[in-house]
TORSE-960497 format. One line per 8 residues: number of its first residue (from 0); their letters; for each residue x, z, y of C-alpha. Coordinates in nm, 3 decimals, decimal comma. Layout:
<nodes>
NUM) A) X Z Y  ...
</nodes>
This chain:
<nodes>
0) XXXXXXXX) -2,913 4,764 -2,112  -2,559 4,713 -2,092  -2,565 4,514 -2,462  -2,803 4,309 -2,317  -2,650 4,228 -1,993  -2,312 4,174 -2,194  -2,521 3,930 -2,394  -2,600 3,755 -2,086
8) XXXXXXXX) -2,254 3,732 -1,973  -2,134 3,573 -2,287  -2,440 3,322 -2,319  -2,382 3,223 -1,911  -2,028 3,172 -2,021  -2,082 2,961 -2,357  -2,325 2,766 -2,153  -2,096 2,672 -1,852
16) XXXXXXXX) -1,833 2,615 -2,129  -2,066 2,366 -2,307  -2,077 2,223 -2,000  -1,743 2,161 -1,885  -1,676 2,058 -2,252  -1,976 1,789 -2,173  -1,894 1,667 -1,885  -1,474 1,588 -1,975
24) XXXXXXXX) -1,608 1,425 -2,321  -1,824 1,183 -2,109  -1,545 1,151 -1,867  -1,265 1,071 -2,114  -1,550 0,811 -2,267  -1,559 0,671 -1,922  -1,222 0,678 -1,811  -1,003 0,707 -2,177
32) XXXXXXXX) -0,801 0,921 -2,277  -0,451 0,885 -2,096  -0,655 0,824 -1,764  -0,775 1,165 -1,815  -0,453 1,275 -1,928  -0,289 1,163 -1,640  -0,538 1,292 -1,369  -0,527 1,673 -1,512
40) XXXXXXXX) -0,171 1,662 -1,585  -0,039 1,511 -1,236  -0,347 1,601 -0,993  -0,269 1,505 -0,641  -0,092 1,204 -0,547  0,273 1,202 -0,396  0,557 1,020 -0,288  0,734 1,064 -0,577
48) XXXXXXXX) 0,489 0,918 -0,852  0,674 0,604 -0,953  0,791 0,867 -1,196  0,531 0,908 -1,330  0,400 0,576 -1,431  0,498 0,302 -1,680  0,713 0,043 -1,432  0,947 -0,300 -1,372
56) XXXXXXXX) 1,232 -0,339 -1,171  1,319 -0,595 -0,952  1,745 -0,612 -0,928  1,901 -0,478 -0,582  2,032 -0,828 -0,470  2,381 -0,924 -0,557  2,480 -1,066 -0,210  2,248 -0,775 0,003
64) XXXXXXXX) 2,155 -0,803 0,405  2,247 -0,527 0,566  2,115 -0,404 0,970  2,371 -0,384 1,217  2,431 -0,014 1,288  2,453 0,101 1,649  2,820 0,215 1,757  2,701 0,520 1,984
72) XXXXXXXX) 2,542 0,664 1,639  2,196 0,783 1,592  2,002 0,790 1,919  1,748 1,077 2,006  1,515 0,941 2,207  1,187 1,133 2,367  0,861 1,003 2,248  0,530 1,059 2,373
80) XXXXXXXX) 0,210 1,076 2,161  -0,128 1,251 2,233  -0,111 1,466 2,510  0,222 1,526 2,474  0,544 1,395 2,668  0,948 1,444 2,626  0,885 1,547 2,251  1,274 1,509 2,106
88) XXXXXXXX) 1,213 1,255 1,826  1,449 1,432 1,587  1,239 1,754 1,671  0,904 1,553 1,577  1,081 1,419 1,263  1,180 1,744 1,139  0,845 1,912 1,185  0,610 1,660 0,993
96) XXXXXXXX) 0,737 1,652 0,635  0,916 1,323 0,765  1,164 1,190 0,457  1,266 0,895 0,628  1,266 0,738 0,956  1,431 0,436 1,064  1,404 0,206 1,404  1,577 -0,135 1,445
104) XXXXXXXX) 1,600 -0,286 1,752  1,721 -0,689 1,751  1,831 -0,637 1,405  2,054 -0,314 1,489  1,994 0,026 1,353  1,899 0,256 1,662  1,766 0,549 1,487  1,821 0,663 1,134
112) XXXXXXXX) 1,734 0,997 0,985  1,678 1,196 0,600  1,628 1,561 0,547  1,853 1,735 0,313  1,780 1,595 -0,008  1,680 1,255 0,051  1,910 0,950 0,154  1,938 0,588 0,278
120) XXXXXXXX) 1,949 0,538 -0,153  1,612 0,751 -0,163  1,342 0,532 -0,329  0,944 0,662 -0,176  0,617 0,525 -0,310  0,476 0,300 -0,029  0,123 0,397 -0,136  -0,116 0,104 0,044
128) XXXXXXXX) 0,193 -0,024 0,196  0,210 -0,221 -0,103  -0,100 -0,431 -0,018  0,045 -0,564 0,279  0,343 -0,658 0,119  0,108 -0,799 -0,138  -0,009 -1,017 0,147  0,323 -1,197 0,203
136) XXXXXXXX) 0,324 -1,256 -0,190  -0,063 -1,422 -0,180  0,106 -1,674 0,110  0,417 -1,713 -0,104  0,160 -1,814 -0,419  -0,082 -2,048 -0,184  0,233 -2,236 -0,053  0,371 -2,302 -0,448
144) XXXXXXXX) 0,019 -2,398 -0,554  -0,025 -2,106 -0,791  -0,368 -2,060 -0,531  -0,541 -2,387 -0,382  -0,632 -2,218 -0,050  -0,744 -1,871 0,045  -1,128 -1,985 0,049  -1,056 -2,061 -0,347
152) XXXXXXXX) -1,310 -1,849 -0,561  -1,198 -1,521 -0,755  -1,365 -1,623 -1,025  -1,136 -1,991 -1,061  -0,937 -1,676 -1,266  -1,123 -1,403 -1,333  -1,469 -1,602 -1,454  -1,605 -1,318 -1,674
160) XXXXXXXX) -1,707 -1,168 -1,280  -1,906 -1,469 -1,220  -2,263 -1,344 -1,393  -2,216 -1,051 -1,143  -2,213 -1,278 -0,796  -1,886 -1,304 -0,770  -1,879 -1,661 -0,744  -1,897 -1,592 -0,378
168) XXXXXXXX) -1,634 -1,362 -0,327  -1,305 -1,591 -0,263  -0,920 -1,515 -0,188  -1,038 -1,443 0,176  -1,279 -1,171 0,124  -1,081 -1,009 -0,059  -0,783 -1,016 0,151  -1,016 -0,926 0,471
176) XXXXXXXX) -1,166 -0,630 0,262  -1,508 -0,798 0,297  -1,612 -0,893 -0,059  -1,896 -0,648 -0,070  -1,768 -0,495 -0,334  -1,945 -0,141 -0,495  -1,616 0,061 -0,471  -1,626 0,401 -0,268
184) XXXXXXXX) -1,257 0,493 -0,206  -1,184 0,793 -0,156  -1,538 0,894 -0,318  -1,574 1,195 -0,526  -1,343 1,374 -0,675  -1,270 1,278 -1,034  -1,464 0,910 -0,935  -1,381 0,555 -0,958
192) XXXXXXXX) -1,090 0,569 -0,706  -0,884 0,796 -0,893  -0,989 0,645 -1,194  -0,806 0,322 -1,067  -0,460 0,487 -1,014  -0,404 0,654 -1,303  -0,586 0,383 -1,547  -0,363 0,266 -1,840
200) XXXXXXXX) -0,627 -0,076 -1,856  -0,648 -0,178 -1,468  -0,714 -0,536 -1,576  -1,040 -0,346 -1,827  -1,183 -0,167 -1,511  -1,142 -0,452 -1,284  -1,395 -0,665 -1,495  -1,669 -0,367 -1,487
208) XXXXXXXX) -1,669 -0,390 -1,103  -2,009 -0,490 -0,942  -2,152 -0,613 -0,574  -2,340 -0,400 -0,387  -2,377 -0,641 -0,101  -2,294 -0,982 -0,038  -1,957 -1,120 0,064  -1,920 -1,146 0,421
216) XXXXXXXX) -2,162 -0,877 0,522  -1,956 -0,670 0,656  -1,562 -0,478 0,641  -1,505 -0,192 0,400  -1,190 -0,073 0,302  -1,147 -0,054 -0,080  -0,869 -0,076 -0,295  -1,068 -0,237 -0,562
224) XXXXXXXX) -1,072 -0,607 -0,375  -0,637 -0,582 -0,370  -0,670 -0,496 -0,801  -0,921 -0,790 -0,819  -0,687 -1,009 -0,609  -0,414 -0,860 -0,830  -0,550 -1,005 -1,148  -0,646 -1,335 -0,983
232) XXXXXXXX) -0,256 -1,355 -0,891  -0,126 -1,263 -1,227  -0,317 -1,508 -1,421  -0,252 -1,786 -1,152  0,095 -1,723 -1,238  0,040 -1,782 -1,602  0,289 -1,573 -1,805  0,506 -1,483 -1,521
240) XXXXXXXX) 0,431 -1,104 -1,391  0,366 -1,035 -1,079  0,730 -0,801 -1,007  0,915 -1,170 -1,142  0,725 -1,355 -0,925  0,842 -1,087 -0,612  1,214 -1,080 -0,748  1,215 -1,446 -0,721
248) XXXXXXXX) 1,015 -1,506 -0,366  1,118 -1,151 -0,149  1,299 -0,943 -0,289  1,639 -1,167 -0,417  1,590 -1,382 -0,076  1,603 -1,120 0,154  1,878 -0,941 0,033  1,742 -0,582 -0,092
256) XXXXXXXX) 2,000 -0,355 -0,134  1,883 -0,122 -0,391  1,658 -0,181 -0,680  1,203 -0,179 -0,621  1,008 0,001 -0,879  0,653 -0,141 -0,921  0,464 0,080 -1,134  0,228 -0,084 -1,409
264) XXXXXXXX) -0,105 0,044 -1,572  0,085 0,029 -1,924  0,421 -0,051 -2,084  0,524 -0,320 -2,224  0,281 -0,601 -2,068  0,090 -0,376 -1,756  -0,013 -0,511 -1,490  0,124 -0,391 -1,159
272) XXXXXXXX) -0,056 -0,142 -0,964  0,017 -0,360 -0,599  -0,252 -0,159 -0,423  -0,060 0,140 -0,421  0,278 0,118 -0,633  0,551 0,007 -0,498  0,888 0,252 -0,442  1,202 0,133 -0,298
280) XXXXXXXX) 1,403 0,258 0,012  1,374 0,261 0,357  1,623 0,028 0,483  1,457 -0,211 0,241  1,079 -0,178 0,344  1,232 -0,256 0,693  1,322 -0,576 0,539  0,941 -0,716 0,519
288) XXXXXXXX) 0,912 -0,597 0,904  1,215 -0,809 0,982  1,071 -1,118 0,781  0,733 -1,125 0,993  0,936 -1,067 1,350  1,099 -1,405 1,243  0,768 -1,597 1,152  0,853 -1,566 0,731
296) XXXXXXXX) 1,168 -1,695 0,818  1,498 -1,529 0,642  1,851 -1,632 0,762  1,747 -1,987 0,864  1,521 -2,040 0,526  1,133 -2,053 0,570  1,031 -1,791 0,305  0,664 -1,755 0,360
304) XXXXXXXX) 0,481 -1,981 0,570  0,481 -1,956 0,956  0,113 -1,940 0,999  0,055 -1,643 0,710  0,242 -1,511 0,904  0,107 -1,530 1,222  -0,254 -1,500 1,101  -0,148 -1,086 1,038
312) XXXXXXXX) -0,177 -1,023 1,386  -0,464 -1,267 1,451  -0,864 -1,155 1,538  -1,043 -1,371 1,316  -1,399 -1,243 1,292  -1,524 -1,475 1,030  -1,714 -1,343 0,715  -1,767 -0,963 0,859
320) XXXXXXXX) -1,422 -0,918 0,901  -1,307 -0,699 1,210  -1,054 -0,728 1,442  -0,775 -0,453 1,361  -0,765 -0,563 0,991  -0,644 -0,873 0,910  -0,484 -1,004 0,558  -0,460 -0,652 0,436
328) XXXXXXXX) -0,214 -0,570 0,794  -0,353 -0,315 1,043  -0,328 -0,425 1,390  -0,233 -0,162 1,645  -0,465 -0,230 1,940  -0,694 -0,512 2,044  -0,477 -0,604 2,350  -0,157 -0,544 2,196
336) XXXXXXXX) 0,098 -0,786 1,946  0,175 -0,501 1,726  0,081 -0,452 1,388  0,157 -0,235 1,071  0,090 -0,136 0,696  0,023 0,218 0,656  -0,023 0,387 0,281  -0,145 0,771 0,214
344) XXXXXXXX) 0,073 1,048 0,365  0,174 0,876 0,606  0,352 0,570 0,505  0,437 0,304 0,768  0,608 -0,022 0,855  0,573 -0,066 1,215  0,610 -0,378 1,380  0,618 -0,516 1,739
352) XXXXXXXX) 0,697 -0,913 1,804  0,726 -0,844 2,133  0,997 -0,573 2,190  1,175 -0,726 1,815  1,094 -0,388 1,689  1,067 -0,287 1,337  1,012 0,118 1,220  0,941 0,259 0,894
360) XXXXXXXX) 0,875 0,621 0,832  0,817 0,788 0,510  0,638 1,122 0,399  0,539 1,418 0,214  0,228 1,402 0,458  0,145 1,291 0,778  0,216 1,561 0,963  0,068 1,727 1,209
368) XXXXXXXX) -0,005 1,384 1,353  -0,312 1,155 1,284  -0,262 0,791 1,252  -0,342 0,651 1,629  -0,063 0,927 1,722  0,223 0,784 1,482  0,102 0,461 1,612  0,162 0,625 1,957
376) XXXXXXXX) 0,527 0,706 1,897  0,610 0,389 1,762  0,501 0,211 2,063  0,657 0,490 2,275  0,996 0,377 2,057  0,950 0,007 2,089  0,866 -0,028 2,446  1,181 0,154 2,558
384) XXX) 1,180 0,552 2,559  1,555 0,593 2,499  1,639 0,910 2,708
</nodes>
């Protein structure tokens, strides 16, 4: 009895093995082989994975803006979020994996703060920041021509989509996240979301996306309409990459003081991974927030046009689109003139028009907090809360 339930054993176990052995040949069919690579080997995503990835650099500028810092040093305001009041914001910082945290106030410095370990110098993955900042990019590329108008097709550049419907999808729905696109973010472990980050060939599983509805039904947030707008971008731009195209637009003009990473799908010609990728510092993220408080403007110099701007923090309802997403910004509140990009772990460029208010955090995670209660603390910030 015991040979033959040792027998079982060993067949139950070649069986599952078989299996497993099954399943990560089909997958590495799928997916190829340094997708799969990269998914066992790294796993879970995290702030530091422009390591990790193939990536260009855009140069730290040579003439760099710098904030104002306040003369009374680093204020310690109370904040209020949830159901709770008088919370010490360095307390709050310290307790929610917080690497960076930095509020400007009319261009001054009010708050700055880094754990041991990490510093003003500290480059962070922004995660889907990036696809905000993508935005201003899109409105830099419509005002040189490289797009005719944000109701221009997709498939104007990427035509092999167009036996698959997406004739209909334009610049628009993809921007609003309303393309109707068959891409399930998060999904399943393992599944076409993850499959997307750590792809070597984004531009090769961009083509084998499908519809599953048509454009203008209805908002769904997917990564997958920023990598099709991504390849729409980098062939407008015809030889020029996307991170040359940034270097020349944002990144020289407004005076970044250290060096961006995007990271690409593959080295030497990749194309950049703008939905999720982009690493640089703190102080320099805050530099997109101070761009939109002065309507694209930069030092006197229209950078990106006044009404892309504005239209981040506009309801426009057209083509399914809903109100608190607008040209790949989150808006805070339908009542209120704040908006913000916001990428996984709790990544976040805060910023409020009305107050001249611009606050980034960075993170391990997001805390303790949920999203509408970061949202909470900036406002608390903004509107005031200095005791």
């Amino acid at each position: 009895m015991e040979t033959l339930n040792s027998w079982k054993r060993r067949s139950g176990w070649f069986a599952a093995s078989g299996l497993i052995l099954l399943l990560l040949a089909g997958w590495m069919i799928v997916a190829g082989p340094t997708t799969v690579y990269r998914t066992l080997r790294y796993n879970f995503s995290g702030i530091d994975d422009y390591r990790i990835f193939p990536q260009r650099v855009m140069s730290a500028s040579a003439q760099p803006f710098r904030f104002a810092e306040s003369k009374a040093g680093n204020a310690d305001p109370h904040v209020r979020f949830g159901a709770k009041k008088n919370v010490h914001l360095s307390d709050l910082l310290n307790q929610t994996d917080t690497t960076a945290f930095l509020l400007i106030k009319d261009d001054r410095i009010v708050t700055e703060y880094y754990p041991a370990g990490y510093s003003r110098a500290t480059p962070s993955m922004s995660f889907s920041m990036a696809k905000s900042f993508f935005s201003i990019l899109v409105g830099c590329a419509i005002a040189d021509g490289y797009f005719k108008s944000i109701d221009q097709p997709v498939t104007d550049f990427v035509p092999e989509l167009s036996a698959r419907g997406f004739s209909a999808v334009t610049l628009k729905h993809l921007l609003q996240m309303t393309s109707g696109m068959d891409y399930p973010e998060p999904g399943v472990p393992l599944g076409l979301h993850d499959r997307f980050y750590y792809t070597d060939h984004l531009e090769q599983e961009t083509l084998k996306l499908e519809l599953k509805e048509p454009p203008g039904t209805r908002f769904e947030y997917k990564s997958g309409d920023v990598f099709l707008l991504t390849l729409a971008l980098e062939r407008a731009l015809d030889g020029k990459s996307i991170s040359v195209y940034m270097q020349e637009r944002l990144w020289q003009p407004l005076g970044m003081e250290h060096d961006g990473i995007w990271s690409i799908d593959h080295a030497p010609d990749g194309l950049e991974k703008t939905g999720c990728c982009l690493a640089a510092t703190a102080r320099d993220f805050a530099k997109f927030g101070r761009l939109y408080l002065n309507q694209g403007k930069w030092e006197g110099k229209q950078i990106v046009p006044a009404d892309w701007v504005k239209a981040a923090n506009q309801v426009d309802l057209s083509i399914g689109s809903i109100w608190n997403y607008q040209r790949l910004w989150w808006r805070v509140a339908p009542d209120r003139p704040d908006f913000m990009a916001n990428g996984h772990l709790g990544q976040f460029l805060y910023i409020n028009p009305a107050t001249n208010t611009a606050i980034v955090r960075l993170g391990k995670s997001m805390g303790s907090l949920s999203r509408d209660e970061w949202a909470q603390v900036f406002i608390s910030l903004s509107e005031g809360d200095m005791k």
